[in-house]
C-alpha positions in Angstrom: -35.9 37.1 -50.8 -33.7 40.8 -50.5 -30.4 40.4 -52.6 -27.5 40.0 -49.7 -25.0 42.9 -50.9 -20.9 42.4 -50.6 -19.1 44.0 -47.6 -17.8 47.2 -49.1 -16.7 50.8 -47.7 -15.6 53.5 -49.7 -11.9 54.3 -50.1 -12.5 58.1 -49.9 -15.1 59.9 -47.4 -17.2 62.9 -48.9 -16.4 61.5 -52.6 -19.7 61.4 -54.6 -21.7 59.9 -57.5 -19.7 57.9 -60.4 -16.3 58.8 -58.8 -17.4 57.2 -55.5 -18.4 53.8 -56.8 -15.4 53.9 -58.7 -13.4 54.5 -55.7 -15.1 51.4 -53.4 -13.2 48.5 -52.5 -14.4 45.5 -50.9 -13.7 45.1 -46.6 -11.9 41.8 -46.8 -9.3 43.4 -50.1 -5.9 42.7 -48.3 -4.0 39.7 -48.8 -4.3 37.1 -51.1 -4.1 34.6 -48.9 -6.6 36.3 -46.8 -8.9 36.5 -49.8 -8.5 32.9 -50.6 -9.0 31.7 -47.2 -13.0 33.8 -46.9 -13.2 32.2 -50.4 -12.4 28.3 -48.9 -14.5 28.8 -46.2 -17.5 30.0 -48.4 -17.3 27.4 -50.5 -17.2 25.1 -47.6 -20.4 26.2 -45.9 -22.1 25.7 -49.1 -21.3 22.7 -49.9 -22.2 21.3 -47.0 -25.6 23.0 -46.4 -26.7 20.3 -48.8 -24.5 17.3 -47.0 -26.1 18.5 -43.3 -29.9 18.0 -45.0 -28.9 14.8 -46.8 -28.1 13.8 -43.2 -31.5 14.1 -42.1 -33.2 12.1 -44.7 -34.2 8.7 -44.4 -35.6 6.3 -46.7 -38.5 3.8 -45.7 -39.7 1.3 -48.0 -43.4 0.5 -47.3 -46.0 -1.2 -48.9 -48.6 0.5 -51.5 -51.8 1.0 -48.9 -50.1 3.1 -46.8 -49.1 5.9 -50.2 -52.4 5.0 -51.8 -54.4 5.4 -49.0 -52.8 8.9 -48.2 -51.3 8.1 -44.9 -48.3 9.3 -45.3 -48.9 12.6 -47.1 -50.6 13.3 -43.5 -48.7 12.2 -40.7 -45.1 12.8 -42.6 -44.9 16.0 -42.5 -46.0 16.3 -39.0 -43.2 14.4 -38.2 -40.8 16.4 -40.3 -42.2 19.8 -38.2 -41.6 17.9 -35.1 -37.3 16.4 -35.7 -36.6 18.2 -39.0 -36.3 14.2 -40.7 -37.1 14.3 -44.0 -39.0 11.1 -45.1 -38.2 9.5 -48.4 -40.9 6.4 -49.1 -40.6 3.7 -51.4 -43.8 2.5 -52.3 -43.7 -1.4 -53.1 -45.6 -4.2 -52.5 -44.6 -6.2 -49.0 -42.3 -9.0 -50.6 -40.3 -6.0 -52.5 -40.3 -3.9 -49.5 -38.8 -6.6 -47.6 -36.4 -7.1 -50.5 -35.1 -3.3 -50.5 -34.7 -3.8 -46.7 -32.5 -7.0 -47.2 -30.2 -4.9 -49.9 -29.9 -2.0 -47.7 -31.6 0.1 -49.7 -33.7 1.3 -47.1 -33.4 2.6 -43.6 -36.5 1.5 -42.3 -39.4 -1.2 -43.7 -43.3 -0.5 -43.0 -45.5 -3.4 -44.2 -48.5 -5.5 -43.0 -47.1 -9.2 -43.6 -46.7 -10.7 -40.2 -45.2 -14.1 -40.9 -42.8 -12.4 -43.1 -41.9 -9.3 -40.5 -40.8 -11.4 -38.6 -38.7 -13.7 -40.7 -37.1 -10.8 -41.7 -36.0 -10.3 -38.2 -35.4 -13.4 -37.5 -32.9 -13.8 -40.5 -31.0 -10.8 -39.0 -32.5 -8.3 -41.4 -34.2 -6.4 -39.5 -33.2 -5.0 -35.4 -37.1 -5.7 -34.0 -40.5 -5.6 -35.2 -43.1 -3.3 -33.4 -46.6 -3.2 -33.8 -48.0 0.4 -35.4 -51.8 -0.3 -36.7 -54.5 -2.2 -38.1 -57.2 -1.9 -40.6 -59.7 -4.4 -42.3 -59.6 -6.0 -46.0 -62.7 -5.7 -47.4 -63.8 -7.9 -50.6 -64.1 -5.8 -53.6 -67.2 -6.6 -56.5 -69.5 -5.0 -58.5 -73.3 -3.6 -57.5 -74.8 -6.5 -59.3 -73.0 -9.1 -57.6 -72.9 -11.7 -60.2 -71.9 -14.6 -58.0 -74.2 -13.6 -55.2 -72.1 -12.8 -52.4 -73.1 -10.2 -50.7 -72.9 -10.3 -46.9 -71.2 -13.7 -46.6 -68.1 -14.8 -45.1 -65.2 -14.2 -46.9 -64.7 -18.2 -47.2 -68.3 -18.9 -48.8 -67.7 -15.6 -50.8 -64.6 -17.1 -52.3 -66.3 -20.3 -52.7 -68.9 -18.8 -55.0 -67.0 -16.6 -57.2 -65.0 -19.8 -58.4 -68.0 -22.0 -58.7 -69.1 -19.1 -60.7 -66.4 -18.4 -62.4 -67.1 -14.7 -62.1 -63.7 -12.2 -63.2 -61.4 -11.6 -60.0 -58.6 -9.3 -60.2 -55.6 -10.8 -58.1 -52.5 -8.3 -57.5 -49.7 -11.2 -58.1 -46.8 -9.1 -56.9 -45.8 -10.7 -53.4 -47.3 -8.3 -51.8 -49.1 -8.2 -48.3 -52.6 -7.9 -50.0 -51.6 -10.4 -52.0 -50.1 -12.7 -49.6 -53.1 -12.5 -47.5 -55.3 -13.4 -50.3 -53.2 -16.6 -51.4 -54.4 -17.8 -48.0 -58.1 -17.1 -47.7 -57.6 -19.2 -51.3 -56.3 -22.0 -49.4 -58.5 -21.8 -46.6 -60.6 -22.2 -48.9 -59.2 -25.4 -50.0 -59.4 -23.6 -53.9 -56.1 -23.6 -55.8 -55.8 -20.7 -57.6 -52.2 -21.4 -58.8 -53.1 -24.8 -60.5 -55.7 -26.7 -60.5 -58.8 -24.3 -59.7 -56.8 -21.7 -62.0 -59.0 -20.2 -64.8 -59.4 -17.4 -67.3 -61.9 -15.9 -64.3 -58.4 -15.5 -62.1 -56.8 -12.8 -63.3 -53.0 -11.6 -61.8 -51.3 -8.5 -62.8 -48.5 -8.0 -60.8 -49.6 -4.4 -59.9 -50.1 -2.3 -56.4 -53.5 -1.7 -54.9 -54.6 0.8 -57.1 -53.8 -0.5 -60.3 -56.0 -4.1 -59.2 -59.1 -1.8 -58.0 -58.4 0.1 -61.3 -58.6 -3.1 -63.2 -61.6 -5.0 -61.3 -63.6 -1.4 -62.0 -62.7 -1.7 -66.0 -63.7 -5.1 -66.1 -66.9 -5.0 -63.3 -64.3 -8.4 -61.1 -64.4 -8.6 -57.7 -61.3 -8.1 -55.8 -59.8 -8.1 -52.0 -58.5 -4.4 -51.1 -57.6 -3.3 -47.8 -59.9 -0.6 -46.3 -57.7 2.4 -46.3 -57.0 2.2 -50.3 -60.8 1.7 -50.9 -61.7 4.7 -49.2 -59.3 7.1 -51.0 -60.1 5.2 -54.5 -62.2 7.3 -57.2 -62.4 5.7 -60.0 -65.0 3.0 -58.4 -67.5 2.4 -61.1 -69.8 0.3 -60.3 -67.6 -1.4 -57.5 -68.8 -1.5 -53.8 -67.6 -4.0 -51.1 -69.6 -7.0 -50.8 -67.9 -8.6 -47.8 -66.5 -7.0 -44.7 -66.1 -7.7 -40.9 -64.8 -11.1 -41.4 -62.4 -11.5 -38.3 -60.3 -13.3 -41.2 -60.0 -10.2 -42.8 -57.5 -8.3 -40.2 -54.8 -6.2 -41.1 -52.4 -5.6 -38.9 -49.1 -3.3 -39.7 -45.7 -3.8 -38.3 -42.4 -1.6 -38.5 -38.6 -2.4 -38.5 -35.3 -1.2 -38.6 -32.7 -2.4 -41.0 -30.2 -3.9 -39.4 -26.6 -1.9 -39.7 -24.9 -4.9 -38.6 -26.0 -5.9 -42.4 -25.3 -2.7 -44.3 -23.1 -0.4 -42.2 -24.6 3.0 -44.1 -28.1 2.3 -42.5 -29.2 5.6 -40.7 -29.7 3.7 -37.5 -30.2 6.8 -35.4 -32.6 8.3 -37.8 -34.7 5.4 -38.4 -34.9 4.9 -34.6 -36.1 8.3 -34.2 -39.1 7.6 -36.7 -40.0 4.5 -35.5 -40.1 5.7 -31.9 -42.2 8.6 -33.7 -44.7 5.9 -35.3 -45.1 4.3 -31.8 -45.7 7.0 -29.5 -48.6 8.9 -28.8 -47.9 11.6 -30.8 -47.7 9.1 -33.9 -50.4 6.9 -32.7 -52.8 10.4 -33.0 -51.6 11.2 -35.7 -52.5 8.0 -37.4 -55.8 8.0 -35.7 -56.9 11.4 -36.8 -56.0 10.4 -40.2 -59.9 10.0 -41.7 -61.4 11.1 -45.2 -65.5 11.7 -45.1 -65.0 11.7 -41.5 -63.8 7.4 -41.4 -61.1 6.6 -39.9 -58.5 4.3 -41.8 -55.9 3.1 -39.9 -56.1 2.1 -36.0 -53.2 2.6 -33.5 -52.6 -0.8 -31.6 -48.4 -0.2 -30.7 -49.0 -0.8 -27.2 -51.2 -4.0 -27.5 -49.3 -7.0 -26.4 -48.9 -9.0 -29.5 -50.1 -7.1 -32.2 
C-alpha cells in the first residue's frame, strides 16, 4: 500500500535541492489551535474505524456439527460479502450454547435440540425459534462390527451393543448429539446412567470430533450426526453401520437472544442473520454446501413445523 505523504508546499518558489526541503512547511502550519483541532479530529477518526467494525460483529453460539462439519467456514463469509456482518461463532455443545445465550454472552444461538429451543424461548431467553435445516445421525462402529449390527434399526442396534458389551464412545457434554442419544437409550428401555452402565459405556465430555476421534483409537461404536462424519479424517477402521432410521432426524433451529434479558444484545444484527439463514439466499447457500459432491445439511425454514 503507497505511503500517504503530509500536505506540504514550499515556503519559496524556484528555491532548489537541500535549501528547498529546508524551506517546506506543512499547509495546515497556522494556529495552534488550528493545529490541535486537525490533530483531535485525526485521532477521532481512528479511533473509531475500529468502534464502527466492532459494530458490525455479532457473536453466535452454536453447537459443534455445524464448525466441524465446515458449515460455517462456507456460508459465513458469503454472508459477510452480502451485509458487511462479521460473524464471531462459539463452538459448544447444545446445553452450553444455550447456557451462553442465557448469560448474554451471545447475540444469536444455532443448535439442533428441539425440546430445549424451545424452552429456551419459552423461559424468555430467546425472541422466537425458526426452523433452518436438517440432517441424519448416523451410528458410528467399526468394519468388523463386533456386536453384529449392521443394517438394523437404531433400537435393535443399541440393543446389541449392550448385550455385547462392545466399547461405545458417548460425548457426555449436554450436548444435542448427546441429548439425542440419552433418548434412543431410553427408548431402548437400557439405562446407560445406572443400572445398564458398564466399562463398555464410555463418556468424555467432548464435542463431535473428539468422540469420533476416540471411538477410532479404540475401534467403539458411536452416534455422529452426518455432516461431522463426512468432514472426519482420521476414520480408521470406522464406517457407519446404521442409517435412515426415521429416529435418527436432526433437525436445526435458530434464535435470538432476547434484549429484554441483556440490553447489549445486538438485536438488529442478529435479526439480520437470522433473516439471512432463512431466506433463500441462505437456504442455497446451505444446500450447495457438499464435500465429494454429498450434500450435508438440508434447508427446511419454510416447512410448517420443522
Amino acid at each position: 500500500m503507497p505511503k500517504t505523504q503530509s500536505p506540504l508546499i514550499p515556503a519559496q518558489a524556484g528555491i532548489q535541492g537541500q535549501e528547498q526541503r529546508k524551506n517546506w512547511v506543512p499547509a495546515f502550519a497556522g494556529t495552534r489551535g488550528t493545529r490541535r483541532a486537525l490533530f483531535a479530529l485525526a485521532l477521532a477518526a481512528a479511533l473509531s474505524a475500529p468502534a464502527l467494525a466492532q459494530d458490525k460483529a455479532i457473536v453466535v453460539s452454536s453447537t459443534t456439527s455445524t464448525v466441524d462439519s465446515g458449515l460455517f467456514n462456507h456460508i459465513l463469509p458469503i454472508f459477510k460479502a452480502k451485509t458487511g456482518i462479521e460473524v464471531k461463532v462459539l463452538s459448544q455443545g447444545t446445553g452450553q450454547a444455550l447456557d451462553t445465550g442465557r448469560r448474554g454472552d451471545a447475540d444469536v444461538v444455532f443448535v439442533h435440540a428441539r425440546a430445549q429451543e424451545e424452552k429456551f424461548v419459552a423461559d424468555g431467553w430467546g425472541v422466537k425459534r425458526n426452523a433452518v435445516m436438517y440432517n441424519d445421525f448416523v451410528l458410528i462402529g467399526p468394519k468388523s462390527d463386533p456386536a453384529g449390527v449392521k443394517g438394523k434399526d437404531i433400537e435393535t442396534a443399541l440393543k446389541a451393543i449392550k448385550a455385547k458389551a462392545a466399547p461405545f464412545v458417548s460425548r457426555g457434554d449436554k450436548s444435542g448429539t448427546h441429548s439425542a442419544e440419552l433418548a434412543l437409550w431410553k427408548a431402548a428401555n437400557i439405562d446407560v446412567a445406572g443400572a445398564d452402565k458398564g466399562p463398555w459405556y464410555r463418556e468424555i465430555g467432548q464435542g463431535m470430533g473428539a468422540a469420533l476421534n476416540t471411538a477410532s483409537s479404540m475401534n467403539g461404536y458411536v452416534l455422529a450426526d452426518r455432516g461431522t462424519w463426512l468432514s472426519f479424517r482420521n476414520r480408521g477402521e470406522l464406517d457407519i453401520v446404521v442409517e435412515g432410521d426415521k429416529r435418527l432426524f436432526n433437525q436445526y433451529g435458530v434464535m435470538l437472544v432476547n434484549s429484554a434479558k441483556h440490553a447489549h444484545v445486538k438485536t438488529d444484527l442478529g435479526q439480520q442473520f437470522i433473516d439471512w439463514l432463512i431466506s433463500a439466499d441462505g437456504q442455497k447457500a446451505i444446500a450447495d454446501y457438499k464435500i465429494n459432491g454429498q450434500q450435508l445439511f438440508f434447508p427446511n425454514a419454510t416447512v410448517p413445523g420443522a
